[in-house]
C-alpha positions as CSV (number, residue, x, y, z in Angstrom):
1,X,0.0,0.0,0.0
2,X,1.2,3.5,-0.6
3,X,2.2,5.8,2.6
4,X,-0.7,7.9,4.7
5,X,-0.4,11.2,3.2
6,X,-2.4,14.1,4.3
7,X,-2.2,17.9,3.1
8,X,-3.0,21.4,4.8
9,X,-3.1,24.7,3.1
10,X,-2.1,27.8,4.5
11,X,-2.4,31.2,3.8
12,X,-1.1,34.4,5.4
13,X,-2.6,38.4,4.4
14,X,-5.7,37.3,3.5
15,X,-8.2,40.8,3.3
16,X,-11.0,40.7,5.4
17,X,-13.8,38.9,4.1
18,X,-11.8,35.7,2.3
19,X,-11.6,32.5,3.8
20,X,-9.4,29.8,3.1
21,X,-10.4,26.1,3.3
22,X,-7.2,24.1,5.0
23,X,-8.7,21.0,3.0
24,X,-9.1,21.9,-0.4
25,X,-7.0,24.6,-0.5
26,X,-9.7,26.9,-2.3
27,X,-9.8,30.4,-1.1
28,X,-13.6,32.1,-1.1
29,X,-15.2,35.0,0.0
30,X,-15.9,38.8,-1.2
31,X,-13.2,41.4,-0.5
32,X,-15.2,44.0,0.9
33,X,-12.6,47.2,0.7
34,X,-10.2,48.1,-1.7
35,X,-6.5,48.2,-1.9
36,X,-3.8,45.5,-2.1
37,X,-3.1,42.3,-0.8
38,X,-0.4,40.5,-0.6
39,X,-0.6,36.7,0.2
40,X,1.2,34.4,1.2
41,X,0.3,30.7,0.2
42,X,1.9,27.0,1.4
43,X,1.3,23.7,1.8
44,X,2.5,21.2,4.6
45,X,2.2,17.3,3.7
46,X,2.4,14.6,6.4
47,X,3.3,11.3,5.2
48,X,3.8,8.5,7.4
49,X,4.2,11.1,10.3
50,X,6.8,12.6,8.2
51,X,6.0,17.0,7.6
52,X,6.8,18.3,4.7
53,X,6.3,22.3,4.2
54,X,6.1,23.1,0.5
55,X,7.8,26.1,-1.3
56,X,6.4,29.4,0.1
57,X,4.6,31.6,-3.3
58,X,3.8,34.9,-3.2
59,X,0.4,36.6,-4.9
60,X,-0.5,40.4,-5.4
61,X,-4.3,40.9,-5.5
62,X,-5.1,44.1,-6.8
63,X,-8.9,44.7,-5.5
64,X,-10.7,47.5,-7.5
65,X,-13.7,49.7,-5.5
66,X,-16.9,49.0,-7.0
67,X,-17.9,51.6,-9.2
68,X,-19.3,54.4,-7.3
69,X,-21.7,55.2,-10.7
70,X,-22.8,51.8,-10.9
71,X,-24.8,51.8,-7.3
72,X,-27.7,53.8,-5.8
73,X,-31.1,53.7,-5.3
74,X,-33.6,53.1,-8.6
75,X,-37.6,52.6,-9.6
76,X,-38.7,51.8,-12.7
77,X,-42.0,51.0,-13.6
78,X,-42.7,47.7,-15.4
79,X,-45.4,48.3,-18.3
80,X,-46.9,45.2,-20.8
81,X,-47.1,46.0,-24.7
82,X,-49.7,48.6,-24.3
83,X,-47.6,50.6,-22.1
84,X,-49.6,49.5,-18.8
85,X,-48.0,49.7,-16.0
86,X,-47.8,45.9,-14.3
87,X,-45.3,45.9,-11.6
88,X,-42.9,48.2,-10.0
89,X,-38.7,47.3,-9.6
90,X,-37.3,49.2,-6.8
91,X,-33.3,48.9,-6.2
92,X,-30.7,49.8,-3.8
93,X,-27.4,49.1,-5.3
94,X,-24.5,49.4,-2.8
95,X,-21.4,51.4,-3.8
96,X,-18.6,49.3,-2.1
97,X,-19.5,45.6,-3.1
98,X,-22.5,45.3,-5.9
99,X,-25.0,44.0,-3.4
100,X,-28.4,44.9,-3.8
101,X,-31.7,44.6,-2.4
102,X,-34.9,45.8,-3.1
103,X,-38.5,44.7,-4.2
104,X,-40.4,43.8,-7.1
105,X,-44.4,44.5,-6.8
106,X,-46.7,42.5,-9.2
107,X,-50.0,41.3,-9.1
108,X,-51.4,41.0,-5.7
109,X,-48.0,40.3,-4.1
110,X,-44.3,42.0,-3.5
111,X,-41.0,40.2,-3.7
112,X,-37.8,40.7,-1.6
113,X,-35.0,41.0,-3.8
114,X,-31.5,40.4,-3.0
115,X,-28.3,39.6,-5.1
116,X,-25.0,40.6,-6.3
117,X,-24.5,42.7,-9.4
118,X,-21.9,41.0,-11.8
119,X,-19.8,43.8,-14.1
120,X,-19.9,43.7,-17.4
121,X,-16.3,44.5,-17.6
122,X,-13.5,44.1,-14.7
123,X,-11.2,47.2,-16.8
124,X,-13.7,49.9,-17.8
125,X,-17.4,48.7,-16.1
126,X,-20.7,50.2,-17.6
127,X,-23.4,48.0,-16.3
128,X,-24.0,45.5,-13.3
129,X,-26.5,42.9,-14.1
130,X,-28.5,40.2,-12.1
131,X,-30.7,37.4,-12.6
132,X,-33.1,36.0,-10.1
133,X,-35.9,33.2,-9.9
134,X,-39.0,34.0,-7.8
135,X,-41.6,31.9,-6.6
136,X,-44.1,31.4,-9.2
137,X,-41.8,30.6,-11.9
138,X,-40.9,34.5,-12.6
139,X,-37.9,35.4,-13.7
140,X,-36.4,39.2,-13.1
141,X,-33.3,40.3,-14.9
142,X,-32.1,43.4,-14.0
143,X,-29.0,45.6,-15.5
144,X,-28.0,48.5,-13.6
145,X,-26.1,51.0,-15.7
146,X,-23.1,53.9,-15.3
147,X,-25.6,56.3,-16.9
148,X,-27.9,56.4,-13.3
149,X,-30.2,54.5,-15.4
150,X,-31.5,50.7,-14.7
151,X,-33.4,48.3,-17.3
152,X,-34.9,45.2,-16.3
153,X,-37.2,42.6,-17.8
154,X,-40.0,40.0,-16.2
155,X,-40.8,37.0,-17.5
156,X,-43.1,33.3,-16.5
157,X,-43.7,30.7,-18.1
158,X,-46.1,32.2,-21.3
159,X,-42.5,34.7,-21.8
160,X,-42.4,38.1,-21.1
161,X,-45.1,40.2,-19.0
162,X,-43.5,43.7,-18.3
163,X,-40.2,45.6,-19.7
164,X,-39.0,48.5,-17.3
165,X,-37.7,49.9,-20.7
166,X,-35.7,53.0,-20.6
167,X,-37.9,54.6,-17.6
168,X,-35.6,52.8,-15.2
169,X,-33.7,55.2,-13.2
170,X,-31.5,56.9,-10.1
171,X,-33.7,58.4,-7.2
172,X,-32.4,61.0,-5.8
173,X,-32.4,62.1,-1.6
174,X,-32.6,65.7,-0.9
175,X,-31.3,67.0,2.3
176,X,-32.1,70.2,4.8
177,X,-29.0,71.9,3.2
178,X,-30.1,71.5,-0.4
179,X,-34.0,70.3,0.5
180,X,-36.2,69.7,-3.0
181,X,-37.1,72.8,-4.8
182,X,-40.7,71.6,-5.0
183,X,-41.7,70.3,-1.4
184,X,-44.7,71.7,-0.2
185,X,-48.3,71.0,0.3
186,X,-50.7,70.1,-2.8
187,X,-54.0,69.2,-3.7
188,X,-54.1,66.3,-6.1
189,X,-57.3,65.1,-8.9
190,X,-57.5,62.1,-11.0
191,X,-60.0,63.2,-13.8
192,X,-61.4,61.7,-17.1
193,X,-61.2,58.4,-16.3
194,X,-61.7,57.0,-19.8
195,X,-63.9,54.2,-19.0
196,X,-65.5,52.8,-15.8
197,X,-66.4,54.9,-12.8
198,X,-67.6,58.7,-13.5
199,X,-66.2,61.6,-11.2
200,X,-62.7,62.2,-10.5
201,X,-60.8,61.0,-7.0
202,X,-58.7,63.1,-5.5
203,X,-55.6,63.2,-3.2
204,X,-53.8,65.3,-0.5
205,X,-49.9,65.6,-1.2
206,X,-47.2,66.6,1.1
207,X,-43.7,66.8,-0.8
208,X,-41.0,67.3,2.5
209,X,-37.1,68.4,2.0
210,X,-35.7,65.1,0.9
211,X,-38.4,64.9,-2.1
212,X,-40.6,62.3,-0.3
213,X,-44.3,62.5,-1.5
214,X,-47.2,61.1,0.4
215,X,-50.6,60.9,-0.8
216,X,-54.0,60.1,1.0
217,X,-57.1,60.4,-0.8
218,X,-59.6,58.5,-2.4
219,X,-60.5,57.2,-6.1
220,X,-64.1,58.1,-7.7
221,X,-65.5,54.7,-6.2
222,X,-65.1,55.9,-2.8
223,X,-61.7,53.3,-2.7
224,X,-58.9,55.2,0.1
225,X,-55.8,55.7,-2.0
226,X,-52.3,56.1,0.2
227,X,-48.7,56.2,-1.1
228,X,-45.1,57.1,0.1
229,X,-43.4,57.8,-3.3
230,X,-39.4,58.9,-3.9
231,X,-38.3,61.4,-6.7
232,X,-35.6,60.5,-9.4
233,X,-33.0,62.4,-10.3
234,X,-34.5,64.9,-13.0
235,X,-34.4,67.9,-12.8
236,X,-38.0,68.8,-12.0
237,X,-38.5,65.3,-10.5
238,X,-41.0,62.7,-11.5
239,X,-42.5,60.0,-9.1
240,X,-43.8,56.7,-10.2
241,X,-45.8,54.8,-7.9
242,X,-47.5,51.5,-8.5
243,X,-50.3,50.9,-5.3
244,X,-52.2,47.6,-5.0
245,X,-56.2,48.2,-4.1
246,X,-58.7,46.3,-3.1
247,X,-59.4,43.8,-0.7
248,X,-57.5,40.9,-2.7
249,X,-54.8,44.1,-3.7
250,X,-55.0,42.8,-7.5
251,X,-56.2,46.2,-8.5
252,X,-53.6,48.8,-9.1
253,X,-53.7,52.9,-9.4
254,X,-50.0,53.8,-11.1
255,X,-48.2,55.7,-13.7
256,X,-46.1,58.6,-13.8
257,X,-46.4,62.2,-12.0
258,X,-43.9,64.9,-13.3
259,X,-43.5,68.2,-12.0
260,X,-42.5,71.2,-13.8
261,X,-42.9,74.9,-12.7
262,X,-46.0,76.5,-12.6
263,X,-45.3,80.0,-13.3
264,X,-42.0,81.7,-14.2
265,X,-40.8,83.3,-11.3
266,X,-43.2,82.0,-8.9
267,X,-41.1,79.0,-7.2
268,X,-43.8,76.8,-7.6
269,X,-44.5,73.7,-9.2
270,X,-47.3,71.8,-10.5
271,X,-48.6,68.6,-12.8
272,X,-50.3,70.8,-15.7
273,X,-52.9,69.7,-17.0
274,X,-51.8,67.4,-20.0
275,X,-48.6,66.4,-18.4
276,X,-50.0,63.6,-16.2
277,X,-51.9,61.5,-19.1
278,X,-49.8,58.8,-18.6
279,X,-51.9,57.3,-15.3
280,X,-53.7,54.2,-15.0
281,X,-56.1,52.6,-12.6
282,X,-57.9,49.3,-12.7
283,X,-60.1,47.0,-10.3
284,X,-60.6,43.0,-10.0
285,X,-64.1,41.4,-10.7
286,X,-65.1,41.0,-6.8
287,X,-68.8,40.1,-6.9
288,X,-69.4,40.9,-3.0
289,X,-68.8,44.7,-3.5
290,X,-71.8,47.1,-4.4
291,X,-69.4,49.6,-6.2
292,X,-68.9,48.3,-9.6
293,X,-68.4,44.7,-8.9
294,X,-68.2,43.6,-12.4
295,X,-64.2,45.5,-12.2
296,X,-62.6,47.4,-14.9
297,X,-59.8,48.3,-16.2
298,X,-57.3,49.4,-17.2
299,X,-58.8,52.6,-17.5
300,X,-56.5,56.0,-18.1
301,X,-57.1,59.0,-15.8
302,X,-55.2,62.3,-16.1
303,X,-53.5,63.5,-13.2
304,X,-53.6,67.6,-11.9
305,X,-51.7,68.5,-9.1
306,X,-51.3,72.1,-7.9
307,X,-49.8,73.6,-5.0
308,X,-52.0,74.1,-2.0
309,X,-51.4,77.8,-0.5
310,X,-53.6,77.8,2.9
311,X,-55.5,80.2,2.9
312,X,-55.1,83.4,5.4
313,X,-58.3,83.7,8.0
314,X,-59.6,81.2,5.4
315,X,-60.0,83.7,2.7
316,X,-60.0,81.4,-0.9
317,X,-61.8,84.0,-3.2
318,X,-58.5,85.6,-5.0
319,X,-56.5,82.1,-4.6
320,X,-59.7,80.1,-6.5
321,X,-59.7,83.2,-8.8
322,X,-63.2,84.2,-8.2
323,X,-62.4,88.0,-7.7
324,X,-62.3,88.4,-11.3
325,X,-65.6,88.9,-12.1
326,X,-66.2,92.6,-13.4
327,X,-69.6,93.2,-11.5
328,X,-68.9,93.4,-7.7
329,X,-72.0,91.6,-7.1
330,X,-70.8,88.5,-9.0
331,X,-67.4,88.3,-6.8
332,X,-67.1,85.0,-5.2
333,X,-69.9,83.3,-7.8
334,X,-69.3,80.1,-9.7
335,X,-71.2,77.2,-11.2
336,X,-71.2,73.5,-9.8
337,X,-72.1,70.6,-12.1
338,X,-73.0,67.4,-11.2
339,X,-73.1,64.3,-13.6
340,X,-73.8,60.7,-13.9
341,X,-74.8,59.3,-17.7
342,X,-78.0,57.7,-17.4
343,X,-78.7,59.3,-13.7
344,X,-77.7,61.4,-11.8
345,X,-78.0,65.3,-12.6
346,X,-78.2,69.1,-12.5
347,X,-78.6,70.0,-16.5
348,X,-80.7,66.3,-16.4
349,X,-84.2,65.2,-15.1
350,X,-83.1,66.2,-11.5
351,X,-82.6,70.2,-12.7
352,X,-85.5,71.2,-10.6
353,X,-84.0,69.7,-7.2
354,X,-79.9,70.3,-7.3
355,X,-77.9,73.9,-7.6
356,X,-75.8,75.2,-10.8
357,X,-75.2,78.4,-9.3
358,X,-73.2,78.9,-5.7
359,X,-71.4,81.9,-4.0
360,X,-68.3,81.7,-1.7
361,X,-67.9,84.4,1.0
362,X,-64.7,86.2,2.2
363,X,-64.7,83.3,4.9
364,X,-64.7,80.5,2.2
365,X,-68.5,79.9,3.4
366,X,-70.4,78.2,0.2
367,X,-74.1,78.9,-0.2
368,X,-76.8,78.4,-3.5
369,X,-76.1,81.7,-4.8
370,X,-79.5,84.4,-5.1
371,X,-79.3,84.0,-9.0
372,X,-79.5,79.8,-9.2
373,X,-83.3,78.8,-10.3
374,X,-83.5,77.3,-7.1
375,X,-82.0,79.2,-4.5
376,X,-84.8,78.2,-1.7
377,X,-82.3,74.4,-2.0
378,X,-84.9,72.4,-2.0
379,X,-82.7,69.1,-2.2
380,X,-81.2,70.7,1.0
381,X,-77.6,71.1,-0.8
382,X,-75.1,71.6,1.6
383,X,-71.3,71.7,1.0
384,X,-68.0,72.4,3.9
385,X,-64.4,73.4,2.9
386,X,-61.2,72.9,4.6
387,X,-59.2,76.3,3.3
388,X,-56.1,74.3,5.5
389,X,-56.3,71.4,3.1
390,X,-58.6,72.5,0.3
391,X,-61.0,69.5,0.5
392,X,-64.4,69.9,0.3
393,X,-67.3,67.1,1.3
394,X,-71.3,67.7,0.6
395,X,-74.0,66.0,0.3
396,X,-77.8,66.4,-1.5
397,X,-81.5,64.4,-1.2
398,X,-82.8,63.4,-4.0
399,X,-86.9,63.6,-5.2
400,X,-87.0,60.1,-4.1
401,X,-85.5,60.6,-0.8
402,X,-82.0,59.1,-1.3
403,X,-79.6,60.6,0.3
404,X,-76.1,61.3,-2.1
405,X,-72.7,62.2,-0.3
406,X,-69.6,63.7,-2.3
407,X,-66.1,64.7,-1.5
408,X,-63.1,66.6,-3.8
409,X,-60.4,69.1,-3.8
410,X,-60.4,72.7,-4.5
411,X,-57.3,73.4,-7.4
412,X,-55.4,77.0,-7.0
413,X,-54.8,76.8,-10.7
414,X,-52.3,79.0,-12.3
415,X,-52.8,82.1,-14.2
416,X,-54.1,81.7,-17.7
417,X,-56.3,79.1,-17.3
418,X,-59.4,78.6,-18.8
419,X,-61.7,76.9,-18.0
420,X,-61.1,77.2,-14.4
421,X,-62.1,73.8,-13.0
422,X,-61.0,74.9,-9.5
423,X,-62.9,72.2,-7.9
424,X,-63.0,68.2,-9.0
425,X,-64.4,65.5,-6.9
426,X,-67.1,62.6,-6.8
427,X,-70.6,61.6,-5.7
428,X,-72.1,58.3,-5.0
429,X,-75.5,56.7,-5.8
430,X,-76.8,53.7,-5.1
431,X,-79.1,52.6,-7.7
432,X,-80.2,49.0,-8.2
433,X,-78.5,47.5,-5.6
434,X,-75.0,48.7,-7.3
435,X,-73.3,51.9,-5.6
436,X,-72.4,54.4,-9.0
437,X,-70.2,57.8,-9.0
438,X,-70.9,60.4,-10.9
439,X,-68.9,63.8,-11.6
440,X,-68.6,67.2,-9.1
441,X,-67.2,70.0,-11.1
442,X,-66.7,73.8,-9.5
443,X,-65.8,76.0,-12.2
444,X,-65.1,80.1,-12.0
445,X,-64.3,82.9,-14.0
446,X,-61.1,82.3,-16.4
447,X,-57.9,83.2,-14.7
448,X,-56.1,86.3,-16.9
């Protein structure tokens, strides 16, 4: 038989974070700082009791710090062949190793994600890419690039379902010192929905100094909306969130939300109208609900957002721009629609019962104004404002008794605007058993 021989490796200068198996002799790990390592690498055999120490070698290991460009914090929205938002990637891409971790939001569920990104290059990197399975046979691949933009791409088993494209990229954290140009307080409206319910939902925005927006509101079927969103790095700043609804959260309300200024001069910002077109909302058949239980969806809705000013000792006439009537007596008048195809409203079979004509006093106080056909109210219209918040909430009865509440925001649109829809918001019916929404429009004198 041949002699008992057994080996041991050593190694001496190893960087923190490299281990060395004695066994093998195979050397593993992550160097987790960078600089340069010197190590120093033998063997010793025993044979027959006999130790043998093997020539002493000597290796430089040059360790390069992860690319500071390729590593950061990153959204992108993942949208089907229609352009649809269907998911959400968010990263977080550290700048000494290539770890990430982050979370992928689809359907009615979010995935952890966690990984290393691999270079594309060890001499001049561009790009650090991943690949991950998740649970339900999904695949994400995801490529972070030097450029402070990210792609990625989801696919299951019928091939791909949403490409984050080129809207992948860098979110950016404001701080006290250089806080976000745009943070403030705003009043938000999600109008036109282009199919499904009528009305427009509504939210209340708070931007702080490192960009953070939060939303609370509510969507034209009565649906609570909330959201924490980050901006990206443009310079204007554009969020994207993607929020699951409904009890079973396989509804979704997302899209994009970019700022710009409002006025030249003025500091402020706003989402014009026609800037935030690219918004989608959709809800899940769920049978047991009495608001539109069928689902529907996608539908588009266009997105408003202007900044919220509160008003001093409540006064809203000159911010709603209802001082610019030329007859003194017509200051703080405007008109008020309400509208539901097929039901309810106030230029329908209901004109004898609700307002189209209301008055706001110096106090922000709204009454049925003298000139309205009906100004005795005889479906008891009543209507409260919050000038801190610019929300408004009503309610009316109906010729058949029902009772109808709705809720909005007030909008202190910008100069030159015309119409001037200051106020957008919802009202709820139930008819038949099913609970329908219908449109509240305030609308003033144009702005010059």
């Amino acid at each position: 038989l041949p002699p008992a021989t057994t080996i041991t490796y050593y190694a001496a200068g190893l960087p923190s974070g490299l281990v060395l198996n004695k066994t093998t002799g195979v050397i593993t790990g992550r160097v987790n700082k960078a600089g340069t390592y010197r190590i120093t690498y033998w063997a010793v055999t025993v044979t027959d009791g006999v130790k043998t120490k093997t020539a002493v070698h000597d290796y430089i290991i040059a360790v390069q710090a992860y690319p500071a460009l390729i590593s950061g914090a990153f959204e992108g929205l993942l949208v089907n062949g229609s352009g649809v938002p269907v998911g959400k990637v968010a990263l977080l891409a550290r700048n000494t190793t290539g770890a990430f971790s982050g979370k992928l939001t689809y359907l009615n569920k979010v995935y952890g994600l966690r990984g290393l990104l691999v270079l594309d290059s060890v001499s001049a990197p561009t790009s650090g890419g991943a690949s991950l399975s998740l649970a339900g046979s999904l695949t994400l691949n995801v490529t972070v690039n030097a450029d402070a933009t990210m792609t990625a791409t989801l696919t299951g088993t019928d091939g791909l379902i949403g490409d984050v494209g080129t809207d992948g990229t860098q979110m950016k954290t404001y701080t006290a010192i250089t806080p976000a140009p745009w943070a403030g307080t705003y009043t938000m409206a999600f109008t036109n929905p282009t199919d499904g319910p009528e009305g427009s939902g509504y939210g209340l925005v708070k931007i702080d100094g490192k960009g953070l927006l939060r939303l609370r509101g509510k969507l034209a079927d009565g649906t609570a909306v909330t959201a924490a969103v980050s901006s990206d790095v443009s310079a204007n700043g554009t969020y994207r969130p993607y929020v699951q609804l409904y009890s079973n959260r396989l509804g979704f309300l997302a899209g994009w939300l970019p700022l710009s200024p409002q006025n030249f001069g003025t500091g402020l910002y706003h989402i014009e109208t026609g800037a935030g077109l690219d918004f989608y909302w959709s809800k899940p058949a769920l049978p047991k609900d009495k608001a539109y239980p069928a689902g529907f969806g996608p539908v588009g809705v266009e997105v408003v957002m202007e900044p919220w000013i509160a008003a001093n000792r409540s006064y809203l006439l000159g911010p709603l721009g209802l001082v610019t009537a030329t007859d003194s007596q017509e200051i703080g008048n405007f008109s008020v629609v309400f509208d539901q195809a097929g039901g309810v409203s106030n230029t329908g079979s209901n004109t004898d019962m609700l307002p189209v004509s209301l008055n706001m006093d110096a106090r922000s106080r709204v009454s049925v104004a003298p000139n309205d056909p009906n100004p005795s109210n005889p479906s008891k219209w009543t209507v409260k404002v919050n000038p801190a918040t610019g929300q408004f909430s009503g309610g009316f009865v109906l010729q058949d008794k029902r009772k109808v509440s709705y809720e909005g925001v007030l909008l202190q649109l910008p100069s030159g605007t015309s119409p001037n829809a200051f106020g957008r918001g919802f009202f709820r019916v139930l008819t038949g058993g099913t609970m329908l929404s219908g449109d509240v429009i305030f609308t003033g004198p144009d702005i010059p």
